[in-house]
C-alpha positions, 0 to 999 in steps of 0.5 A: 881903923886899925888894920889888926883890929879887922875881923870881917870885910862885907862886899857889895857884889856887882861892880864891887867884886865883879865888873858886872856893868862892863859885861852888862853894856858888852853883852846888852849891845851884842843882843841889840845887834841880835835882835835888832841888827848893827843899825839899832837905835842907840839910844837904847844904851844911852837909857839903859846905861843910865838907869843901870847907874841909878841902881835899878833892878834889871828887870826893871831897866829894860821896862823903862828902856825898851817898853812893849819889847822888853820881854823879847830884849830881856830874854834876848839878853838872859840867852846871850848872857848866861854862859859869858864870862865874869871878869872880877874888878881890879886887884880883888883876887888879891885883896880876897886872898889876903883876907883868906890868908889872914883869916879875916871873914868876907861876906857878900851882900845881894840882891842878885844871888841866883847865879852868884856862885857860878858868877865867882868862880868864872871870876876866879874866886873861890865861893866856898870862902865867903858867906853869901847873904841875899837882900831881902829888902833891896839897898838903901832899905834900913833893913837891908844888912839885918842878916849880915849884921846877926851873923857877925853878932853871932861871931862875935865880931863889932861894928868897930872891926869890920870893913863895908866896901861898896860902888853906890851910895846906896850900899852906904845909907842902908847901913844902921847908925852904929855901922856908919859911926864905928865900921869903915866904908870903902867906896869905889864908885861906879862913875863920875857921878857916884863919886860926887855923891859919896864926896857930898855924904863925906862933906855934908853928915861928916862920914867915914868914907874913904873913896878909892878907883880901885881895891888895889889902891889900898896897897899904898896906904896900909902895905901888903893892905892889911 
């Protein structure tokens, strides 16, 4: 893709914009330690973390971590959790702001929306400067992007011109056909393993996905990024 071509860039939200797993570990242990006392089992966010990885809603991590205490955890949680501070992932701030300043559109998709204005500005991005979809259909549903994609119909902006950034596999196999084919896709993957997994789509269907460790890694291939 040509960087002037670019008209809009769509963002996965956690873990993409904001380093949602760092502060659901941090603030998951703070609770065990809480509920529990410093001695919890440990085991706890072993499971936790790796249904995280997984892409599972939380609701349904902390079923299948904590069983018959999963209500007492999650609330727990949600207690602990609620006034804690975002932090934005590496090099954002500055990759948004320059899409600002170039006046090239930033959309969100999610399926966590409730909070998602607040999560932003604690991150230190401005929410008035994005449009903010909720995922009806949760990722990799074919159905998942249908909102996004007739807003940029509606602006007039092509599949060919428009940037898709996520950290799971899932924000890329939900995409239609056309968008696979003609948009970029920028991984940043949330582990080890996520990587691998966009490395064998890359491999196997001959996509276009370019996988970095963090946005700012852009800055060394098209310049001030686009």
């Amino acid at each position: 893709m040509c960087p002037a071509a670019l008209k809009a860039v769509i963002f996965d939200f956690d873990d993409t914009l904001v380093d949602t797993y760092a502060f659901f570990c941090h603030q998951l242990h703070q609770t065990l330690i809480e509920l529990y006392g410093p001695d919890y089992d440990h085991n706890y966010m072993v499971t936790a973390e790796m249904f995280y990885n997984q892409n599972m809603p939380f609701v349904e991590i902390f079923k299948k971590t904590f069983g018959e205490n999963s209500g007492k955890t999650l609330r727990g949680y949600r207690e602990k959790s609620s006034s804690a501070q975002y932090q934005a992932k590496p090099g954002m701030l500055d990759f948004v702001n320059i899409l600002v300043q170039q006046n090239i559109d930033r959309l969100i998709l999610s399926n966590r929306t409730k909070l998602i204005k607040y999560r932003l500005t604690q991150a230190g991005f401005d929410p008035c400067q994005f449009r903010i979809f909720h995922a009806e259909n949760k990722k990799p549903h074919p159905h998942a992007y249908a909102e996004v994609f007739k807003c940029l119909k509606h602006l007039g902006i092509k599949a060919e011109e428009t940037i898709i950034i996520g950290n799971h596999p899932d924000d890329f196999l939900a995409l239609p056909d056309l968008y696979k084919a003609e948009s970029l896709f920028i991984a940043l993957p949330i582990n080890h393993q996520a990587r691998k997994n966009f490395q064998k789509i890359n491999e196997k269907a001959q996509q276009k996905i370019q996988v970095y460790n963090h946005i700012s890694e852009l800055s060394n291939i098209y310049g001030r990024i686009f």
